[in-house]
mmCIF file of the N, C-alpha and C atoms, coordinates in Angstrom:
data_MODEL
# 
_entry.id   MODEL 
# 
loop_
_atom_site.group_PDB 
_atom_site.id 
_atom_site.type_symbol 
_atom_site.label_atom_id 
_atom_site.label_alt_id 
_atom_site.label_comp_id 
_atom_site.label_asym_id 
_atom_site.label_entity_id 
_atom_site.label_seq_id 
_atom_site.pdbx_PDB_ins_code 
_atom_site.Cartn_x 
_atom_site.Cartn_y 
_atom_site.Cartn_z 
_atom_site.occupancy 
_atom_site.B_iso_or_equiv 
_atom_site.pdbx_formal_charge 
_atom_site.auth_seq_id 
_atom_site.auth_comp_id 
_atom_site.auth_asym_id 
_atom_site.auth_atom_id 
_atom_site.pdbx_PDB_model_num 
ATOM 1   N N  . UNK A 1 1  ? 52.508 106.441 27.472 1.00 0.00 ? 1  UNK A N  1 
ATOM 2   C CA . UNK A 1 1  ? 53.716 105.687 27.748 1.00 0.00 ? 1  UNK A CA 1 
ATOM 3   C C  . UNK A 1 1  ? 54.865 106.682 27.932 1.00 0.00 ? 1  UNK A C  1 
ATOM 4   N N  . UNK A 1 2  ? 55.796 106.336 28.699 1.00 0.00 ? 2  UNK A N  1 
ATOM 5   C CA . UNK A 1 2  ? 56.774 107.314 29.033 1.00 0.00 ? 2  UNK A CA 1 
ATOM 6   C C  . UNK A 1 2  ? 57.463 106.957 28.170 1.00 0.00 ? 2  UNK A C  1 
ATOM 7   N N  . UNK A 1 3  ? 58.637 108.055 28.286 1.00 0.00 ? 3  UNK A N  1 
ATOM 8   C CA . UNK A 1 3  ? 60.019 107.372 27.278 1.00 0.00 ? 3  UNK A CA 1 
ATOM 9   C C  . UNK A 1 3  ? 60.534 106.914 27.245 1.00 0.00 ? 3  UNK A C  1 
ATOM 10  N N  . UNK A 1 4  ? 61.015 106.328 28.570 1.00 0.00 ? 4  UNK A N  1 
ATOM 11  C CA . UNK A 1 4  ? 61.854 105.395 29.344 1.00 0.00 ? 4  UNK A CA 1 
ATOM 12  C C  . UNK A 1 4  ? 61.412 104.456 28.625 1.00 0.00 ? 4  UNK A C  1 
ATOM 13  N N  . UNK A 1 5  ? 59.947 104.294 29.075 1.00 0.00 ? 5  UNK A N  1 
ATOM 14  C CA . UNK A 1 5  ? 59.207 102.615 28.522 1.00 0.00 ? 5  UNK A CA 1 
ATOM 15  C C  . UNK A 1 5  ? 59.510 102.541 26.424 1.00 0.00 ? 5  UNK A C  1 
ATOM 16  N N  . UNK A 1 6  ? 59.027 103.798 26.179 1.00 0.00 ? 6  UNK A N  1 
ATOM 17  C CA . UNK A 1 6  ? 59.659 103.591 24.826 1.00 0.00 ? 6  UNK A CA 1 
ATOM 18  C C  . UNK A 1 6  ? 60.752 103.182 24.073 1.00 0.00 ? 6  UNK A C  1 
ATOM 19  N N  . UNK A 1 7  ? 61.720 104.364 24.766 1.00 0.00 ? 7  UNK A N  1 
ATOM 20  C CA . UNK A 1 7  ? 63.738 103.655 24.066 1.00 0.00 ? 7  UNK A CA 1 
ATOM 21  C C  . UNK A 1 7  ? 63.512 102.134 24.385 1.00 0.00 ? 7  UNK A C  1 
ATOM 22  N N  . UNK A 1 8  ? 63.000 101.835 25.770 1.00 0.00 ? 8  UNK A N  1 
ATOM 23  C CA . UNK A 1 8  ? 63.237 100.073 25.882 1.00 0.00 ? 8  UNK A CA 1 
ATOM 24  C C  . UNK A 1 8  ? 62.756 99.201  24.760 1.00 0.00 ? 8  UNK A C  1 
ATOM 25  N N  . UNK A 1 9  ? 61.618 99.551  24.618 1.00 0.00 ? 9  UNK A N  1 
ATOM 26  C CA . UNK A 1 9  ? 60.758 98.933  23.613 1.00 0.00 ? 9  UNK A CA 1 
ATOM 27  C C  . UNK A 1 9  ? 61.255 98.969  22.590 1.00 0.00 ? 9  UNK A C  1 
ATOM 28  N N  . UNK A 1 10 ? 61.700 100.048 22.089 1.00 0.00 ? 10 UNK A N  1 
ATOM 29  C CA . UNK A 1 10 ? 62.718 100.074 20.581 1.00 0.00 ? 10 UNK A CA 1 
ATOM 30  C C  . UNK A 1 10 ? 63.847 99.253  20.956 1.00 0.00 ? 10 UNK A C  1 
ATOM 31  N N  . UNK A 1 11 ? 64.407 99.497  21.329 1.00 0.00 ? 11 UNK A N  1 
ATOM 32  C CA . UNK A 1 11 ? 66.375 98.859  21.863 1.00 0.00 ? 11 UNK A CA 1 
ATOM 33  C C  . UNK A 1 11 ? 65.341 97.017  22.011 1.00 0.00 ? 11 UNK A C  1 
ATOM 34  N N  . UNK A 1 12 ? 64.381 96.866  22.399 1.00 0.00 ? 12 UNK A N  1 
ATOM 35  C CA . UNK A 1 12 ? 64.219 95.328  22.400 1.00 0.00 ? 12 UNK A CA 1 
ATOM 36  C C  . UNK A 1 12 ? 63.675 95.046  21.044 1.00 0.00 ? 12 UNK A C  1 
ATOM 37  N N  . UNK A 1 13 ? 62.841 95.913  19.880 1.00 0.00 ? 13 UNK A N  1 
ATOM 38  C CA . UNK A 1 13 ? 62.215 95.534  18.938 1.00 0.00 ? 13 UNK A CA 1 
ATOM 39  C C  . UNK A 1 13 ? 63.760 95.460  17.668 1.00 0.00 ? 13 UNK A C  1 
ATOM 40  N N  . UNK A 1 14 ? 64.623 96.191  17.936 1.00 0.00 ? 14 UNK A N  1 
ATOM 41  C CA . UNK A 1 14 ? 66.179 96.189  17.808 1.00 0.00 ? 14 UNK A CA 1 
ATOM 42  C C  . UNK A 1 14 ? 67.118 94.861  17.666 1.00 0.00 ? 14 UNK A C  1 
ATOM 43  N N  . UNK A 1 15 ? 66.365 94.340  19.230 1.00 0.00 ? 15 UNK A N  1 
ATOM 44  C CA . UNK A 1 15 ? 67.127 93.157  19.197 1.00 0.00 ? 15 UNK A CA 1 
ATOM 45  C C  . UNK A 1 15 ? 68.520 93.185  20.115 1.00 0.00 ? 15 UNK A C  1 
ATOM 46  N N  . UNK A 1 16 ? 68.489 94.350  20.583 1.00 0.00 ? 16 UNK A N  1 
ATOM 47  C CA . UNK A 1 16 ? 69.971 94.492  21.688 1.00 0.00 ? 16 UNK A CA 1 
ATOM 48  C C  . UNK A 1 16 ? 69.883 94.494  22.825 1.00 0.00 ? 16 UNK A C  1 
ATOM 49  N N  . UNK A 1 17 ? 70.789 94.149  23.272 1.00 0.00 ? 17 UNK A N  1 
ATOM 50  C CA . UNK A 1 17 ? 70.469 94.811  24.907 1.00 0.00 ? 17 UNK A CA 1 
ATOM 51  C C  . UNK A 1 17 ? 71.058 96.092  25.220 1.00 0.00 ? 17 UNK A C  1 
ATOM 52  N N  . UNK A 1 18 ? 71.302 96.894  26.700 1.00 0.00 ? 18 UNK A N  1 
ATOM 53  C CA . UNK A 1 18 ? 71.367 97.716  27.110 1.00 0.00 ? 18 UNK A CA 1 
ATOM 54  C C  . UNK A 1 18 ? 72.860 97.990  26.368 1.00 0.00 ? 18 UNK A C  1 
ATOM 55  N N  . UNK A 1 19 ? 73.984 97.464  26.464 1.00 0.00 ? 19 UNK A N  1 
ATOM 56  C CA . UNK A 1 19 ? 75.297 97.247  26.394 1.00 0.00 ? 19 UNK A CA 1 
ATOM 57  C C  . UNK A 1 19 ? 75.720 97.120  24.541 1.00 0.00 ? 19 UNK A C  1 
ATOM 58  N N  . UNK A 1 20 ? 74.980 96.767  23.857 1.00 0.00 ? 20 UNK A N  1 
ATOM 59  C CA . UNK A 1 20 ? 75.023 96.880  22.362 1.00 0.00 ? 20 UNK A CA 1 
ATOM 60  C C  . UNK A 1 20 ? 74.235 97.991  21.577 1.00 0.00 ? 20 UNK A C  1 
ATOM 61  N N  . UNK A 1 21 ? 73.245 98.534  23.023 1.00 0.00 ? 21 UNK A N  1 
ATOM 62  C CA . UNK A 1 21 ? 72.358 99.643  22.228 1.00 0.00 ? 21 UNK A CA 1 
ATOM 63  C C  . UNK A 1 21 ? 73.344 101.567 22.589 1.00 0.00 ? 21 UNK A C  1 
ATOM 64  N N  . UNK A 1 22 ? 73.725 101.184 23.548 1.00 0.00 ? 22 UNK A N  1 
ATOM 65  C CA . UNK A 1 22 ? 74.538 102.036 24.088 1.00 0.00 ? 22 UNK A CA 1 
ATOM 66  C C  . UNK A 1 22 ? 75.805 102.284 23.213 1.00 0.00 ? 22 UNK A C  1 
ATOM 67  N N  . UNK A 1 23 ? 76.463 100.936 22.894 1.00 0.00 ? 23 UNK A N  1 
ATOM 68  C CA . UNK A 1 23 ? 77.376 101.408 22.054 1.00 0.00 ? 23 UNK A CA 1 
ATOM 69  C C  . UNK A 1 23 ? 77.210 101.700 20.369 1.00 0.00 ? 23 UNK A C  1 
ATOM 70  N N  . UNK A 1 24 ? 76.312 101.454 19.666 1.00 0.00 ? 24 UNK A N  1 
ATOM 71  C CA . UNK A 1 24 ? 75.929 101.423 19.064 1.00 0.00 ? 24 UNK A CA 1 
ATOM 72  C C  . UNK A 1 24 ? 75.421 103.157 19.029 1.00 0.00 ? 24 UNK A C  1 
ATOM 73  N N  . UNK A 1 25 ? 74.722 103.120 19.161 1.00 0.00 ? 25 UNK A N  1 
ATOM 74  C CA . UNK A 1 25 ? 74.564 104.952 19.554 1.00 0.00 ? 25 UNK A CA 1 
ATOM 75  C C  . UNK A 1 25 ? 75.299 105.847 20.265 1.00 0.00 ? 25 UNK A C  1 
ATOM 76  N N  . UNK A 1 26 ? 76.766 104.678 20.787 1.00 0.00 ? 26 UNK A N  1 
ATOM 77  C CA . UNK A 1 26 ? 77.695 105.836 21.261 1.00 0.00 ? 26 UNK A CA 1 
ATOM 78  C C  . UNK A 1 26 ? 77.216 106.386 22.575 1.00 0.00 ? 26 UNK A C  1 
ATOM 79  N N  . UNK A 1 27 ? 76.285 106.152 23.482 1.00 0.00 ? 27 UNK A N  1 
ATOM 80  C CA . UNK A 1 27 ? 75.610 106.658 24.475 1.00 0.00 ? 27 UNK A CA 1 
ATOM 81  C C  . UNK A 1 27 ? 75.888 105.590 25.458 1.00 0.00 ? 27 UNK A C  1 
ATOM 82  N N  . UNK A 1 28 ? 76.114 106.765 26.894 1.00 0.00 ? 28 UNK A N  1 
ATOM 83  C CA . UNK A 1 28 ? 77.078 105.956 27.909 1.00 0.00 ? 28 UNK A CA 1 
ATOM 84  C C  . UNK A 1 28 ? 75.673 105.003 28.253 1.00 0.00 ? 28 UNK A C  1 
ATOM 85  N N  . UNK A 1 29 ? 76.615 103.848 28.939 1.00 0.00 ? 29 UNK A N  1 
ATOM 86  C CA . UNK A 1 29 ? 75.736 102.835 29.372 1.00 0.00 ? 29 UNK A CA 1 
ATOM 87  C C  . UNK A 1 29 ? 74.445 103.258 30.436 1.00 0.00 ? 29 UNK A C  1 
ATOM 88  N N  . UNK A 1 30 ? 75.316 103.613 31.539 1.00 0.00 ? 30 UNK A N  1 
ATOM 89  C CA . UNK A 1 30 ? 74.408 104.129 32.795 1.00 0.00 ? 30 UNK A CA 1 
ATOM 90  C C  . UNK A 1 30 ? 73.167 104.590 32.062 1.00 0.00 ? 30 UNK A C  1 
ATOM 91  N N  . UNK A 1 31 ? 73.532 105.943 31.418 1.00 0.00 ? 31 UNK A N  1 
ATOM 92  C CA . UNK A 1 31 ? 72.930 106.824 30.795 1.00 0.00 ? 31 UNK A CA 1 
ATOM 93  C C  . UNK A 1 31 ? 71.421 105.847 29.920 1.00 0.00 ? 31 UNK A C  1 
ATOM 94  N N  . UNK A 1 32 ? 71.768 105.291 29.196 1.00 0.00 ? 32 UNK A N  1 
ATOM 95  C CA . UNK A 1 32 ? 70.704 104.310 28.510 1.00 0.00 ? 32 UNK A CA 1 
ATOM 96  C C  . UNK A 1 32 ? 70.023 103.543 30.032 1.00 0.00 ? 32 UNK A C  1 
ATOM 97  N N  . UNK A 1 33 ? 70.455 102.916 30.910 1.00 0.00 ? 33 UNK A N  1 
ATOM 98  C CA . UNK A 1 33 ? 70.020 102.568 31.887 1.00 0.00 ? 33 UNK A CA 1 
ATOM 99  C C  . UNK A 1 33 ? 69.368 103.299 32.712 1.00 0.00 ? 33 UNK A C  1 
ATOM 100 N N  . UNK A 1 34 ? 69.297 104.581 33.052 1.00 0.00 ? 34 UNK A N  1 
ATOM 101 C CA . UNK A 1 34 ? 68.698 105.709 33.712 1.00 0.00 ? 34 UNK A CA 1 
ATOM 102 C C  . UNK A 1 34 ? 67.603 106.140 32.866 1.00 0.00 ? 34 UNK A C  1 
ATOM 103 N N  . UNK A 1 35 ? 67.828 106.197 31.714 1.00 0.00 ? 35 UNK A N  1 
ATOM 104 C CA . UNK A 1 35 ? 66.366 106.437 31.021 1.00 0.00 ? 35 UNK A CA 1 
ATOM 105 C C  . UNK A 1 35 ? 65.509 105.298 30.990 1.00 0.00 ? 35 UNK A C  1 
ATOM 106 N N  . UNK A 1 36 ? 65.821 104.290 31.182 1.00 0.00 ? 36 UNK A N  1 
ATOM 107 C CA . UNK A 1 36 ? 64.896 102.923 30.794 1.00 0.00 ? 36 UNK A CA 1 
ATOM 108 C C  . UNK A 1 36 ? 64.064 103.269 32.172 1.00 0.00 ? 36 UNK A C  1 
ATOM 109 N N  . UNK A 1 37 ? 65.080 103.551 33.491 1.00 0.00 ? 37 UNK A N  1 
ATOM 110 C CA . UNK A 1 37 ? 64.156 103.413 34.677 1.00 0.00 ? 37 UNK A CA 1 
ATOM 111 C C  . UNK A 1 37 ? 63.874 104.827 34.856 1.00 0.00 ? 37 UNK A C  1 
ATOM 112 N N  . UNK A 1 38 ? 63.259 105.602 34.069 1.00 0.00 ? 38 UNK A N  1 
ATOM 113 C CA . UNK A 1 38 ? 63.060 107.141 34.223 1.00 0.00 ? 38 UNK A CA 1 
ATOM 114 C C  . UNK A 1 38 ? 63.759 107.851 35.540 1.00 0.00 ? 38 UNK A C  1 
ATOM 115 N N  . UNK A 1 39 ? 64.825 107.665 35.666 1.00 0.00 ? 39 UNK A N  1 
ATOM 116 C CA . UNK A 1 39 ? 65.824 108.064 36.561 1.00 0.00 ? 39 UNK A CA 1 
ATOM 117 C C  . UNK A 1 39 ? 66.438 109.851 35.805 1.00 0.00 ? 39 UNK A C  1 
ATOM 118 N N  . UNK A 1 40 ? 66.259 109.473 34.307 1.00 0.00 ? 40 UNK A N  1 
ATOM 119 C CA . UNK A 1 40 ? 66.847 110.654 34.005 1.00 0.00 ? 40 UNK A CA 1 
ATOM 120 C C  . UNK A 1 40 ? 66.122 111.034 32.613 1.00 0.00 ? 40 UNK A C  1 
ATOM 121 N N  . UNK A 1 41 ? 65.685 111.815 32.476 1.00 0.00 ? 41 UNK A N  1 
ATOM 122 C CA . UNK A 1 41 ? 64.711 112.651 31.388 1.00 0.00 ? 41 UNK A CA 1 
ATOM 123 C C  . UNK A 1 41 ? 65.570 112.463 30.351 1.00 0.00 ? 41 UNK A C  1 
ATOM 124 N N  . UNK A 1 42 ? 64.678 111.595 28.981 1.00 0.00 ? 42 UNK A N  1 
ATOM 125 C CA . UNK A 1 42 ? 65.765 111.671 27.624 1.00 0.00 ? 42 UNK A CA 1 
ATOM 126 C C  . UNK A 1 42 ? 64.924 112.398 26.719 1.00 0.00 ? 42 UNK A C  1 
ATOM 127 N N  . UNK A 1 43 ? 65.557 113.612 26.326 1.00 0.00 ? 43 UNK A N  1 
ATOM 128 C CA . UNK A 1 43 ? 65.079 114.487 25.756 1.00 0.00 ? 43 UNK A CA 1 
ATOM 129 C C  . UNK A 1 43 ? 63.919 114.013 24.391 1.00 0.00 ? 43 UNK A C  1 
ATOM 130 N N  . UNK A 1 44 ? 62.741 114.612 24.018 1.00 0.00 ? 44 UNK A N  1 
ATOM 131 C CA . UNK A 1 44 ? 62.199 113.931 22.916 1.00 0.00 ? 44 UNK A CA 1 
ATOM 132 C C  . UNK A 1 44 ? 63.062 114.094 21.492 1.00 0.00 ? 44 UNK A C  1 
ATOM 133 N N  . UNK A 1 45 ? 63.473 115.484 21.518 1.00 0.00 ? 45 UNK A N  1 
ATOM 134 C CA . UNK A 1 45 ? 64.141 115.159 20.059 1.00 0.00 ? 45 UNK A CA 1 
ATOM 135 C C  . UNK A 1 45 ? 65.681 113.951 19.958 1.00 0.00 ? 45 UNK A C  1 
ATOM 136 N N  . UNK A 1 46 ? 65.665 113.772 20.876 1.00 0.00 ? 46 UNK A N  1 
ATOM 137 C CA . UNK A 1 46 ? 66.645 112.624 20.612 1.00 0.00 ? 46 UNK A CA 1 
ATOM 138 C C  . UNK A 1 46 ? 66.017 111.110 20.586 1.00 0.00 ? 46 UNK A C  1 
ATOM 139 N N  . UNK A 1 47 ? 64.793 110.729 21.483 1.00 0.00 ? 47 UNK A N  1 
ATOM 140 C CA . UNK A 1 47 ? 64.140 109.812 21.105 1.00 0.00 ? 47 UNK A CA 1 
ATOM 141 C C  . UNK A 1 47 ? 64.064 109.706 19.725 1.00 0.00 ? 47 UNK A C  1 
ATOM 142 N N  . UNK A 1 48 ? 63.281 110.587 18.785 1.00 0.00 ? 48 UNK A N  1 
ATOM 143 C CA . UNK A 1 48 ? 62.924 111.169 17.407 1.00 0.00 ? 48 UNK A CA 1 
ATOM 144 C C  . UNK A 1 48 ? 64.321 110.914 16.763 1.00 0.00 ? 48 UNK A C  1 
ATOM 145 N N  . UNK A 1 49 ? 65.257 111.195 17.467 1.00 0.00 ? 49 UNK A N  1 
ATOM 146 C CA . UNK A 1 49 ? 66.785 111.281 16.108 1.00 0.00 ? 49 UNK A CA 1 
ATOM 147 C C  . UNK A 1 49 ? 67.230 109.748 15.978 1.00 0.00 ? 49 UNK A C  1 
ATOM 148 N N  . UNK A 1 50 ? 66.972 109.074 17.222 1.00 0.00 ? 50 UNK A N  1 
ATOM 149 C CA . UNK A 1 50 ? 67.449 107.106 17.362 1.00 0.00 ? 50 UNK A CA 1 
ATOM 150 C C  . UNK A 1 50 ? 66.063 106.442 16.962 1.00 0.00 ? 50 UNK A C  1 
ATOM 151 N N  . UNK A 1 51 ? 64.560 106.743 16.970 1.00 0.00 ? 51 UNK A N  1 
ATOM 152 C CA . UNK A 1 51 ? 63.926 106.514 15.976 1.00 0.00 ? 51 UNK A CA 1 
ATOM 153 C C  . UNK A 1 51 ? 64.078 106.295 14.541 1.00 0.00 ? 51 UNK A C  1 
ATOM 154 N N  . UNK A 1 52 ? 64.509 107.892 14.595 1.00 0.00 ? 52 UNK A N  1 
ATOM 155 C CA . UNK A 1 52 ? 64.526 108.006 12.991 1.00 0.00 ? 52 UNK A CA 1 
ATOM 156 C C  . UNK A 1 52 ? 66.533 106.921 12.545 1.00 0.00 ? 52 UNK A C  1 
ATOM 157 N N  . UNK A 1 53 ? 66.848 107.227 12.977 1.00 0.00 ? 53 UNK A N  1 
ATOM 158 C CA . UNK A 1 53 ? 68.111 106.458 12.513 1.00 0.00 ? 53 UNK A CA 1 
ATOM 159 C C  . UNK A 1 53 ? 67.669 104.639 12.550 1.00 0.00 ? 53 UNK A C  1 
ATOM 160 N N  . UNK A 1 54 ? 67.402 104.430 13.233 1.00 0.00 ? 54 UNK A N  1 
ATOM 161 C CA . UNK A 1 54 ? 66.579 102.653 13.484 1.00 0.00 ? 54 UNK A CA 1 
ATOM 162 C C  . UNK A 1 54 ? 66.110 102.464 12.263 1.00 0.00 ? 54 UNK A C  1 
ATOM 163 N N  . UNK A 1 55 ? 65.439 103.494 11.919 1.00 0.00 ? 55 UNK A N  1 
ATOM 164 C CA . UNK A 1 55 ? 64.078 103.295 10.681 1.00 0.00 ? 55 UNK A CA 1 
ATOM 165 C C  . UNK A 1 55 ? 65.129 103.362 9.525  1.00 0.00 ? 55 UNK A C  1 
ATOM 166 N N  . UNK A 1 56 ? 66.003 103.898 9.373  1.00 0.00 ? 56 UNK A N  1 
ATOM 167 C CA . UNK A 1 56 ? 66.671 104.725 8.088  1.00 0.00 ? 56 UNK A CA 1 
ATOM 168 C C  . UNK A 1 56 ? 67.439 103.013 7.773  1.00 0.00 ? 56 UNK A C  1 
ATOM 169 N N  . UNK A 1 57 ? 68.383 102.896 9.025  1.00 0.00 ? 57 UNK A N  1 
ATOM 170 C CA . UNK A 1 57 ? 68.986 101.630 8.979  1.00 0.00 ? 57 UNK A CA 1 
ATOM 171 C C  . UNK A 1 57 ? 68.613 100.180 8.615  1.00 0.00 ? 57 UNK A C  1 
ATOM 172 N N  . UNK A 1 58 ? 67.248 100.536 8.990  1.00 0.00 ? 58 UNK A N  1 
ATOM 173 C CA . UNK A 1 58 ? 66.403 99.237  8.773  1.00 0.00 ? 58 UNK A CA 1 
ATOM 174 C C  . UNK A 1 58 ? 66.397 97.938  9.797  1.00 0.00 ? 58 UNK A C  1 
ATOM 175 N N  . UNK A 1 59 ? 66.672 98.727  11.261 1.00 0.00 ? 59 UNK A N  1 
ATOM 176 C CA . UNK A 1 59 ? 66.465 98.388  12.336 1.00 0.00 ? 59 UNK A CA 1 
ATOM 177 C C  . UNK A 1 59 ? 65.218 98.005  12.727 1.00 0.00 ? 59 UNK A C  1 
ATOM 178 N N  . UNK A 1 60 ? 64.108 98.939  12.728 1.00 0.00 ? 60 UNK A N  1 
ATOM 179 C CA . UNK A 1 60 ? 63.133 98.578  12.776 1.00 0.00 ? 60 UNK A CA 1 
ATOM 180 C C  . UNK A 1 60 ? 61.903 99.310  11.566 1.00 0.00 ? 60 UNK A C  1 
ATOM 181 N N  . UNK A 1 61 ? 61.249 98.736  11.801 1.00 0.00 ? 61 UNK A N  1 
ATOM 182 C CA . UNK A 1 61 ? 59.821 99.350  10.885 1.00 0.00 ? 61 UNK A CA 1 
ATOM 183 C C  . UNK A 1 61 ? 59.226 100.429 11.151 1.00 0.00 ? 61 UNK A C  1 
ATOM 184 N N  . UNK A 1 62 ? 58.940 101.670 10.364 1.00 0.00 ? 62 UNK A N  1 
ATOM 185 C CA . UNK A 1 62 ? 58.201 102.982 10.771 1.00 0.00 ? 62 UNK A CA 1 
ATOM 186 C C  . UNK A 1 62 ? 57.290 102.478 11.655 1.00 0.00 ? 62 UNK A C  1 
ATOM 187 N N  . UNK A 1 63 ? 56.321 101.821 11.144 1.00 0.00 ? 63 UNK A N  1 
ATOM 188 C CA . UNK A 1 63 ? 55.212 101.481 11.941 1.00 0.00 ? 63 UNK A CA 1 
ATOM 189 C C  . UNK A 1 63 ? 55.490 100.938 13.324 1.00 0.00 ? 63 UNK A C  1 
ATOM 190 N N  . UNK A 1 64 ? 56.785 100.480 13.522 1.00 0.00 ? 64 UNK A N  1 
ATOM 191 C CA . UNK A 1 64 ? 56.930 99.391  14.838 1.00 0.00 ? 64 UNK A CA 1 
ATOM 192 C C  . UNK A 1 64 ? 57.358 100.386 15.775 1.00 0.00 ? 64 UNK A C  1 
ATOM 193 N N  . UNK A 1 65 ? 58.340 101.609 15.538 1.00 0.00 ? 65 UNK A N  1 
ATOM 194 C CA . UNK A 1 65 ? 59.191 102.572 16.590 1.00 0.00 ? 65 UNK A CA 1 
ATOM 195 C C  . UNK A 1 65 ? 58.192 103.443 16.845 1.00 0.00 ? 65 UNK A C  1 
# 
């Protein structure tokens, strides 16, 4: 699975959309939108850092991200 397909999958297991996940992480909109459609490479350790923050928050479940 790419990453694109991943952040989506998290940001929906989340419960947000593009526009609440973006601000929420402070990350420009486009930007969240360009990775969903692999338009633009999102680095893995940052996948790994909004993982791990989801999980910490209790966003989502280790097992689920």
């Amino acid at each position: 699975m790419g990453r694109g397909r991943e952040i989506k999958e998290l940001r929906e297991k989340m419960g947000m959309n593009r526009r609440e996940f973006s601000d929420y992480y402070g990350i420009p909109y486009r930007t969240v939108q360009d990775w969903e459609a692999e338009k633009r490479q999102l680095p893995d350790y940052l996948l790994r850092l909004i993982k791990y923050r989801a999980e910490m928050e209790g966003m989502v479940k280790k097992d689920e991200s």
